[in-house]
N, C-alpha and C positions, 0 to 999 in steps of 0.2 A: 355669653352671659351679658346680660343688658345690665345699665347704668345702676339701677336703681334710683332713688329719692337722696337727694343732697341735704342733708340736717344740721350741716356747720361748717366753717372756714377756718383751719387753723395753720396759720405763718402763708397765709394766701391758697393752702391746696384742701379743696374740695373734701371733707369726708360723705361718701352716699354710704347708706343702707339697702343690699339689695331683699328682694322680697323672702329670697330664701333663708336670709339669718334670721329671721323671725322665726322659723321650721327651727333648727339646730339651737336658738335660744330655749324655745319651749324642752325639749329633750334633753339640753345639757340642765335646766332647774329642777326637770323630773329627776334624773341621774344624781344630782349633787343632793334633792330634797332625800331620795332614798337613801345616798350611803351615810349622810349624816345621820337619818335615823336609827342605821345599825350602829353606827361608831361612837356616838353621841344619847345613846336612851336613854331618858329621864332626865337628862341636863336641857332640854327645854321643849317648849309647848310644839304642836304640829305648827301651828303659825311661824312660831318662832324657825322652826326647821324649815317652811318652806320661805318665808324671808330670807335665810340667810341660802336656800339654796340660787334664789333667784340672784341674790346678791352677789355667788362667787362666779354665776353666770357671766353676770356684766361686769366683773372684773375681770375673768377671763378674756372676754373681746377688748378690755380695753389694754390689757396685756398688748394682744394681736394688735391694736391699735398703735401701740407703742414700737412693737417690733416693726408696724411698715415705716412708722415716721422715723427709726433710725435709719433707713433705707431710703427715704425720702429727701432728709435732710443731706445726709451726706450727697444722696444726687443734685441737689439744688446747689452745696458749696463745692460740687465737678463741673458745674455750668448746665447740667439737665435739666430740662423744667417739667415738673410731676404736674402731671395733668388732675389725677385723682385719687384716694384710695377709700375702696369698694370692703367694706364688709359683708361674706356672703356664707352660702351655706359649710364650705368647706373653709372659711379662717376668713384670711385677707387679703389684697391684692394692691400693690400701687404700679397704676398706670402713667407709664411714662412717652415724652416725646418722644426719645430718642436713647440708644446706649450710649456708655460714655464713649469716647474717643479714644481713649487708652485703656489698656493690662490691668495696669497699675489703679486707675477710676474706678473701673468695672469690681475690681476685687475688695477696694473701700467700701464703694455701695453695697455688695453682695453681702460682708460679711457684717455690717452694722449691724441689718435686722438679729442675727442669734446672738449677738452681743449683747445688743438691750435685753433679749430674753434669760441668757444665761445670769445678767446682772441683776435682773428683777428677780430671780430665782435664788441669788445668794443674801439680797437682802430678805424677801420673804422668809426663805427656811432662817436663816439666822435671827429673823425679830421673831419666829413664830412662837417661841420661846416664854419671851419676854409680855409677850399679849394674851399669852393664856393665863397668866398670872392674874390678868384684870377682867378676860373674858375668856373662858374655856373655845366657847363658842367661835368666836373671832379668831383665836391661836390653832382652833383646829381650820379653818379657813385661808389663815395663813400660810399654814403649813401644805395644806391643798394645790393653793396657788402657787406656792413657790417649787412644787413637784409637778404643776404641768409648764412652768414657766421652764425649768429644766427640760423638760421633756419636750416643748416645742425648739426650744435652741437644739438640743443636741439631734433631732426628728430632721430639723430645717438644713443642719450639716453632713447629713449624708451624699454623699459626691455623686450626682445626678439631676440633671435639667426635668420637672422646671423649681426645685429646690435649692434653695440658697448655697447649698455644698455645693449644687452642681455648674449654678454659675462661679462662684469659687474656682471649682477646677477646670471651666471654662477660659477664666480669665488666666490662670497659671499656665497650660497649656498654650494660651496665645503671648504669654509673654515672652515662652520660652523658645516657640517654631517661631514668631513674629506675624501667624495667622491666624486672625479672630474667626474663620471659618472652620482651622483644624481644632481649633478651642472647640466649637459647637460641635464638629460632628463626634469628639471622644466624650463630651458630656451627654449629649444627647444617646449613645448607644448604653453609658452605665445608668442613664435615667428607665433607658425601657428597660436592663434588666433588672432595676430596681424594682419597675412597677409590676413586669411580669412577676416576679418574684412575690410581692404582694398582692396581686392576685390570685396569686397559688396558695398562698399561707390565709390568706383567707376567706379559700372555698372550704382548706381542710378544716379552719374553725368554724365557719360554718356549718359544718358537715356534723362537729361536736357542738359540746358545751358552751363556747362562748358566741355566740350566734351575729350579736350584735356587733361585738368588734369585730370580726371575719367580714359581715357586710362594711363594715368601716372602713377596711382594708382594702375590700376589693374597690369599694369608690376611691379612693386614695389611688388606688392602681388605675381604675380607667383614666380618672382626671389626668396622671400622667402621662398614660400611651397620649390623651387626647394633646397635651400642649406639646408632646414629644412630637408628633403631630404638627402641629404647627411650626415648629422648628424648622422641618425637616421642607414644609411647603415653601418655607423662608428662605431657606440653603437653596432650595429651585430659583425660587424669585432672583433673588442675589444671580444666581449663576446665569440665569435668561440674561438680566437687565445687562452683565460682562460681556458675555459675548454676541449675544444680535448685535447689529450693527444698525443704522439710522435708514439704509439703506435697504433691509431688511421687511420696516414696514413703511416707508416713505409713500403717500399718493401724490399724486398729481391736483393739488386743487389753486390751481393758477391758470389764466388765460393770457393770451399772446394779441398787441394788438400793433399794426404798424405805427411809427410814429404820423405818417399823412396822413392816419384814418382822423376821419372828422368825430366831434362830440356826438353828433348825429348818432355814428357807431358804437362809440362807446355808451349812449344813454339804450339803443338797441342789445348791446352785451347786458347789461343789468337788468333788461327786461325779461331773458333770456333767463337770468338764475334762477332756482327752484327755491323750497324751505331752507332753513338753515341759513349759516356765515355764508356772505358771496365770495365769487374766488376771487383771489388775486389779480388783477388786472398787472402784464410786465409788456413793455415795449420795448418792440425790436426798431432797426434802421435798417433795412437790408442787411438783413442776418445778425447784425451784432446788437445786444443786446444793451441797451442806454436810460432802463429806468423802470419804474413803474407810474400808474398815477389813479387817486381812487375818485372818491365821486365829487369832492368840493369843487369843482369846476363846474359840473350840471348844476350845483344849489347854489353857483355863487354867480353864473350869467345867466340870460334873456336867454329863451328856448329859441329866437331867431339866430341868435350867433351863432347855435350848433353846428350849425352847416357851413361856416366860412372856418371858425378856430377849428385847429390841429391838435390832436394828441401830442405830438411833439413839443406845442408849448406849454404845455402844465406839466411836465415829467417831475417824480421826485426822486432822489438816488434809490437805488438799492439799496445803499448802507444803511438807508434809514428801517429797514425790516430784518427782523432777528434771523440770524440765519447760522445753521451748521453742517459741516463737513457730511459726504453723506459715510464716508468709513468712521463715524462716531458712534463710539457702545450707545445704549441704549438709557444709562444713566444718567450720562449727560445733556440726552433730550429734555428727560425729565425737571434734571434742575431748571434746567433755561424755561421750560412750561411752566415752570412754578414758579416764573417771577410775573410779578403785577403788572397784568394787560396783554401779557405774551399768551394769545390763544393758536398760534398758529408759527410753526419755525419754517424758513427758505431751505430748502436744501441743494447743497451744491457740491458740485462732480469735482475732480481730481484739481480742476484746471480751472476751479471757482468759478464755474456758471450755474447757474438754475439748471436744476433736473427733475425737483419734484417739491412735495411739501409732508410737512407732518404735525400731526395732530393728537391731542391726547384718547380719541376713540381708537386710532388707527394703530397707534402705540399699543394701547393695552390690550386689541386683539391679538395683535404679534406677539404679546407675550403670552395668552392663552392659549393661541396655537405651540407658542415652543410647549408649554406645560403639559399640553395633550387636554384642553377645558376648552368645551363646546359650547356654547353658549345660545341659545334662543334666538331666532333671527328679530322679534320686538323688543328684546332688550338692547340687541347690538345698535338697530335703530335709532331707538330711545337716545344713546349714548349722542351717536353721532349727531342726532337733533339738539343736544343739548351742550356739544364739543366738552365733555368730560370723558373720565375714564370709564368703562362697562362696569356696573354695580358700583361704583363710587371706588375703584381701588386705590389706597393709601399709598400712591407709590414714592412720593417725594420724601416722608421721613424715611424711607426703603434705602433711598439714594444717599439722603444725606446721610443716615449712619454707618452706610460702605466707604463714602469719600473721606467720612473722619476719621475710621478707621483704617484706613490706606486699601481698603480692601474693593475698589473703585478700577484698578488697573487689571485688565486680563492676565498680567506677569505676576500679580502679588500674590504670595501666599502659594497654596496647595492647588494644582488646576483638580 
């Protein structure tokens, strides 16, 4: 589902409209302008009925509106930062960096959203009352609203991903084993038999009388199998990123040059590189390895000294280039690629020498291969021309919300 169009800023997060609520707007004003005509005849004009149909439309999404930003809010005082939330054809969605770091966060956030709705639902039904006194119209409105405001809360708690119940009993689950992955994988299985289940129940109304809610149902139901889905690619991801090792996809993109090769040699090696990042240039001394050194010594003398100055004397440490173990998960590649300037990590052997290098294309081929995802030989290309991951993979919040969750160490949790 793409972005949609952003229409306003509220306490700093984004709301967009995507293109499909504009679809489910239109059908929820037709549906509200109809049942008011039957419940309501002759207490006002067709205008008046399709006004207020329109009208409990858009208080219905702002409802939805309301249930993300309890969701929101509570994520921003757990330290989450809410990137955005999407109004679309099936409700609302707020899109977050990261999950929270604890049980105990996860089940705050989760449970806000039916909170607001169940609350917006007891003051509606309770003033509906009170307002049909001054307007029939408006009290039957009320009364409307605050029976799907109920009905979204208690809808949203049923215990299955990707529904608010089900991160609920996501988060309960992990507070209880101490793994946020045995959390997902028991929500995630009541979620698909929730949604099978609604698929089921609404081919059979389909089948009858109620035609419309049946198909209601079953998109309810695919939307689930589909994020259920995603979970499940995610529990992959997670599990790849644990156990490969650094070592696993590590290349080779460094060159070896003696320390008595002259600048000569080394302006000749750069001549040598193709497209892309050049490699690494590492100097040895007779076997042992004393440094590296890159090109500011060709742009910083006279093209005649090439041939007299030594690689030897421009070396600069090894320490100075990011470097990791190569028995390191794959996670931790990632962080370290995701700090500012690091394109490219040293890897090294048991006994801390240089053995190889690794890179963000090379990274997330190894993980496509652990997943069984083949990829196109001009995109794998593409990637490595542009030292990112294949198709732009999102892998660093991947990381970061394993390592806050503890769930980062190949011991933690449920293998």
């Amino acid at each position: 589902m793409g972005e949609g169009w952003q229409v306003l800023s509220i306490r700093g997060i984004p709301l967009r409209i995507h293109p499909s609520w504009f679809v489910i707007l239109v059908l929820a004003t037709l549906s509200f302008q109809q049942q008011y005509s039957r419940e309501l005849a002759g207490q006002g004009s067709d205008v008046a009925l399709w006004g207020l149909g329109l009208l409990t439309a858009l208080l219905l999404f702002a409802s939805v509106l309301l249930h993300e930003l309890g969701h929101s809010l509570v994520a921003i005082a757990q330290g989450v930062k809410v990137r955005s939330i999407t109004l679309f054809l099936l409700g609302g969605v707020a899109s977050v960096e990261r999950e929270c770091s604890t049980a105990i966060g996860s089940l705050l956030v989760a449970a806000a959203g039916p909170l607001v709705s169940l609350l917006l639902a007891l003051l509606l039904l309770g003033g509906s009352h009170g307002v049909s006194h001054l307007s029939p119209l408006l009290g039957q409105m009320c009364q409307e609203l605050g029976f799907l405001n109920l009905v979204l809360g208690l809808f949203n708690l049923l215990p299955g991903l990707p529904l608010d119940g089900g991160l609920i009993l996501k988060a309960i689950v992990w507070q209880i084993t101490g793994s946020q992955r045995r959390g997902v994988q028991v929500a995630t299985a009541s979620g698909r038999a929730l949604a099978l289940l609604a698929i089921g129940i609404g081919i059979v109304l389909l089948l009858g009388k109620a035609s419309v809610f049946g198909l209601w149902l079953m998109l309810l139901g695919w939307f689930g199998l589909g994020a259920i889905r995603n979970q499940t690619q995610l529990l992959a991801l997670q599990a790849a990123l644990r156990e490969l090792r650094v070592k696993d996809a590590a290349q080779r993109r460094f060159r070896v040059l003696e320390a008595s090769d002259s600048l000569r040699q080394l302006s000749r090696t750069r001549l040598r590189d193709g497209d892309g990042p050049a490699d690494w240039l590492l100097v040895c001394n007779r076997g042992r390895w004393q440094g590296f050194i890159d090109d500011e010594p060709l742009q910083r003398l006279p093209v005649q000294c090439w041939d007299s100055e030594r690689v030897g004397d421009h070396l600069q440490p090894l320490s100075l280039l990011p470097t990791i173990p190569e028995a390191a998960p794959l996670w931790q590649a990632v962080l370290q690629l995701d700090q500012p300037g690091t394109r490219r990590l040293l890897v090294l052997s048991p006994a801390g020498l240089p053995c190889g290098t690794l890179e963000r294309p090379e990274l997330g081929e190894a993980l496509l291969a652990r997943l069984g995802v083949k990829l196109p030989v001009p995109i794998l290309e593409a990637a490595r021309r542009q030292g990112s991951y294949p198709l732009g993979m999102a892998l660093a919040p991947v990381a970061r919300s394993m390592q806050a969750a503890g769930e980062a160490s190949p011991g933690s949790g449920l293998g």
